[in-house]
Structures are given as structure tokens and as C-alpha cells.
N, C-alpha and C positions, 0 to 999 in steps of 0.2 A: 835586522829591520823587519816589521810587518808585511807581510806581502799584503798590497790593496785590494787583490781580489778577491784575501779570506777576512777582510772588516768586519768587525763585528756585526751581529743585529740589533736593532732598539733592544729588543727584549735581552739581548746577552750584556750590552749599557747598564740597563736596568739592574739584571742580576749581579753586576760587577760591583753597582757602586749601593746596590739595598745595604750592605753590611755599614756600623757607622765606623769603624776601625779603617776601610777602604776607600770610603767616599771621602774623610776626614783630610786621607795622604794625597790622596788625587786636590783635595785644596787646597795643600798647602803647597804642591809643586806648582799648581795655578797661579799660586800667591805668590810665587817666587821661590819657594826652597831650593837648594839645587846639590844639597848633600842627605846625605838619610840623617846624619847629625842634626840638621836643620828642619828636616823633618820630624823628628822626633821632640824639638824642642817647639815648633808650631804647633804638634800635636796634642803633646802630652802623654805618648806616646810609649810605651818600651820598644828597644829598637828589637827585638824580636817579632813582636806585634809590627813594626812597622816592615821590616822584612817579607813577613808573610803579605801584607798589603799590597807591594808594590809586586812580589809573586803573581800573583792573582790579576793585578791590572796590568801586568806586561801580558802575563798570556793572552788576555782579551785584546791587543794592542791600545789600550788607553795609555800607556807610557812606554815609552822606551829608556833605556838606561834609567836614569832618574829625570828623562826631559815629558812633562806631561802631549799628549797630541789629542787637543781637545778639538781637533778636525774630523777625527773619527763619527762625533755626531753628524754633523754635516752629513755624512756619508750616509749614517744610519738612518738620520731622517726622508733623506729623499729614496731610500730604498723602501719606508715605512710608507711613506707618503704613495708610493710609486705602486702597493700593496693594497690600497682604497681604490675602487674602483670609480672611475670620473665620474657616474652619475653618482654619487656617493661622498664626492669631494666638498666642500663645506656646509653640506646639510647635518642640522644639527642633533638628528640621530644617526649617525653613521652609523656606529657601534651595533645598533638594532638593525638596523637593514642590512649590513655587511653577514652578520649572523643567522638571515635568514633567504636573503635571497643572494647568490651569486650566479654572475653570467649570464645574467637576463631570467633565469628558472627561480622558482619558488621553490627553496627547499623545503620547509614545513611554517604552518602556522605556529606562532606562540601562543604559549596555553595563558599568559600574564594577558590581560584586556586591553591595557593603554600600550601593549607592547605591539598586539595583533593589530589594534587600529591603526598604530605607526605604518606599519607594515601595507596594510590596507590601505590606505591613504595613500603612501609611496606608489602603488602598485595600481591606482583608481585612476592617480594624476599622470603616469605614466601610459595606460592605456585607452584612457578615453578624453573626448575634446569635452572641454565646457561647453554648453548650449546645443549641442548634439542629442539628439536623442537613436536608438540603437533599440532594433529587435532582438529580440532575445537570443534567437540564433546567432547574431551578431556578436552582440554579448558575449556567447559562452565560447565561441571562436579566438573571442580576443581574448579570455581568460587562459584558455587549451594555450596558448601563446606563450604561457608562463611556466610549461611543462608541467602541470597536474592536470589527472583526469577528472577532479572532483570540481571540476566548472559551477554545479550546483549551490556546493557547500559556500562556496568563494562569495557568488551571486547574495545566497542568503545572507552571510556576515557582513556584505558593502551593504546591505540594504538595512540591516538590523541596526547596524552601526551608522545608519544617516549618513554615510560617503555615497551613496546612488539613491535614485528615485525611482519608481516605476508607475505605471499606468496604462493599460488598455495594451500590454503586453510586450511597453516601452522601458528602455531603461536612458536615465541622464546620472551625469554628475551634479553631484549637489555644489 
């Protein structure tokens, strides 16, 4: 039996079932087979080929014996899930803001523009209120917040990119 504490990851899922010879036995045991005979004939299969299949997704625990245990996602998703971080939980660039900021800190800007602005945007709505307006000192305080020391650079690309506004040494959100 699988020990539940070594379940697989999404991404070892993934790798299990990309091959189509794998992902093919894993649906026919879903579907019912419950002999490698029976597999082999859902498949189309050489029971060789099918041998090596079930190999492979016992070691991942996606089967045991020939019984499939499509519970295993279950597991993997909410460990994946568990892996985004809650401010990050159904916005619909995770992917981009998971990859540049974690744990409150700016890891780097993206050099891609719609990527940056993502990023910026995130990172504009997260530290400053709408209809607030904010000295500059202010500003670069709540930037420094983000762990980079390039408070400037940050300032310049909210402003170039129409996510802040400034005036008479003020900044707002747009």
C-alpha cells in the first residue's frame, strides 16, 4: 500500500499520466478493467507495454494492484492549491505574480511589459488606497515595504504605466 504521506505531487500526476501508453491504462482501470488482460484489450495494448504502464503508476501510487486510486488527486490538488498563496487565490494572473513576488517581497520586475504591468498593478492595489493621495516620502516607504531598495525605479514604472498619478509632489492611484 501507498504510504499517504509520500502522495504524489500535481506535477509527479502530470508526469505520470503525459506518456499516452500510461494515461490510456490508468482509463481503462477507471472504466472498469480489473485484469491487465482486460486492459490490454480496452487498450490495444501489448501486455508488455501494459506491464510497464501499470509500473510506473503503481510507483507514483495512482494504482495499486490493478485497483486504480483516483483519490490521489484530491490530495495533490489541495497540496497545489495549498502552494498559491491566498492573496493570489483566484486572481486571474496567479501564474505571473506567484513568479514574481512571494511572501510579501518583490522578487524582480519582468522584462515582458503586460507581464510588469500585471505585476505593478498587483503590487499598486495592494499598497495604496484609491482617492488617497501620498507624499513622496510616503510613497517610496510603502514601496521599500516590498523589499527592494529601487523605490525610484518602481515610482517611475507606476507612473509611466498610468497605475499612479502625481502632482505638486503627490502621488494617487489611478
Amino acid at each position: 500500500m501507498v504510504d499517504p504521506v509520500a502522495a504524489p505531487s500535481a506535477p509527479d500526476l502530470v508526469g505520470a499520466l503525459a506518456e499516452p501508453h500510461r494515461l490510456a491504462v490508468f482509463a481503462a482501470l477507471v472504466l472498469g478493467a480489473g485484469t491487465t488482460g482486460e486492459i490490454a484489450t480496452a487498450t490495444g495494448l501489448a501486455g508488455r507495454d501494459v506491464d510497464a504502464a501499470l509500473r510506473r503508476l503503481r510507483s507514483c501510487g495512482l494504482v495499486e494492484g490493478v485497483a486504480p486510486r483516483p483519490e490521489v488527486f484530491k490530495t495533490a490538488a489541495r497540496e497545489a492549491a495549498a502552494a498559491v498563496p491566498p492573496e493570489f487565490l483566484g486572481h486571474p494572473d496567479a501564474e505571473v505574480l506567484r513568479a514574481f513576488i512571494r511572501g510579501g517581497q518583490l522578487l524582480d520586475l519582468p522584462a515582458d511589459e503586460s507581464r510588469r504591468r500585471t505585476v505593478l498593478r498587483h503590487l499598486a492595489g495592494a499598497t495604496f488606497e484609491p482617492g488617497t493621495r501620498y507624499p513622496e516620502a510616503d510613497v517610496n516607504e510603502r514601496l521599500d515595504s516590498w523589499g527592494t531598495a529601487d523605490h525610484a525605479t518602481l515610482r517611475r514604472y507606476l507612473v509611466d504605466l498610468g497605475v499612479l498619478d502625481r502632482a505638486a509632489g503627490e502621488y494617487w492611484l489611478i
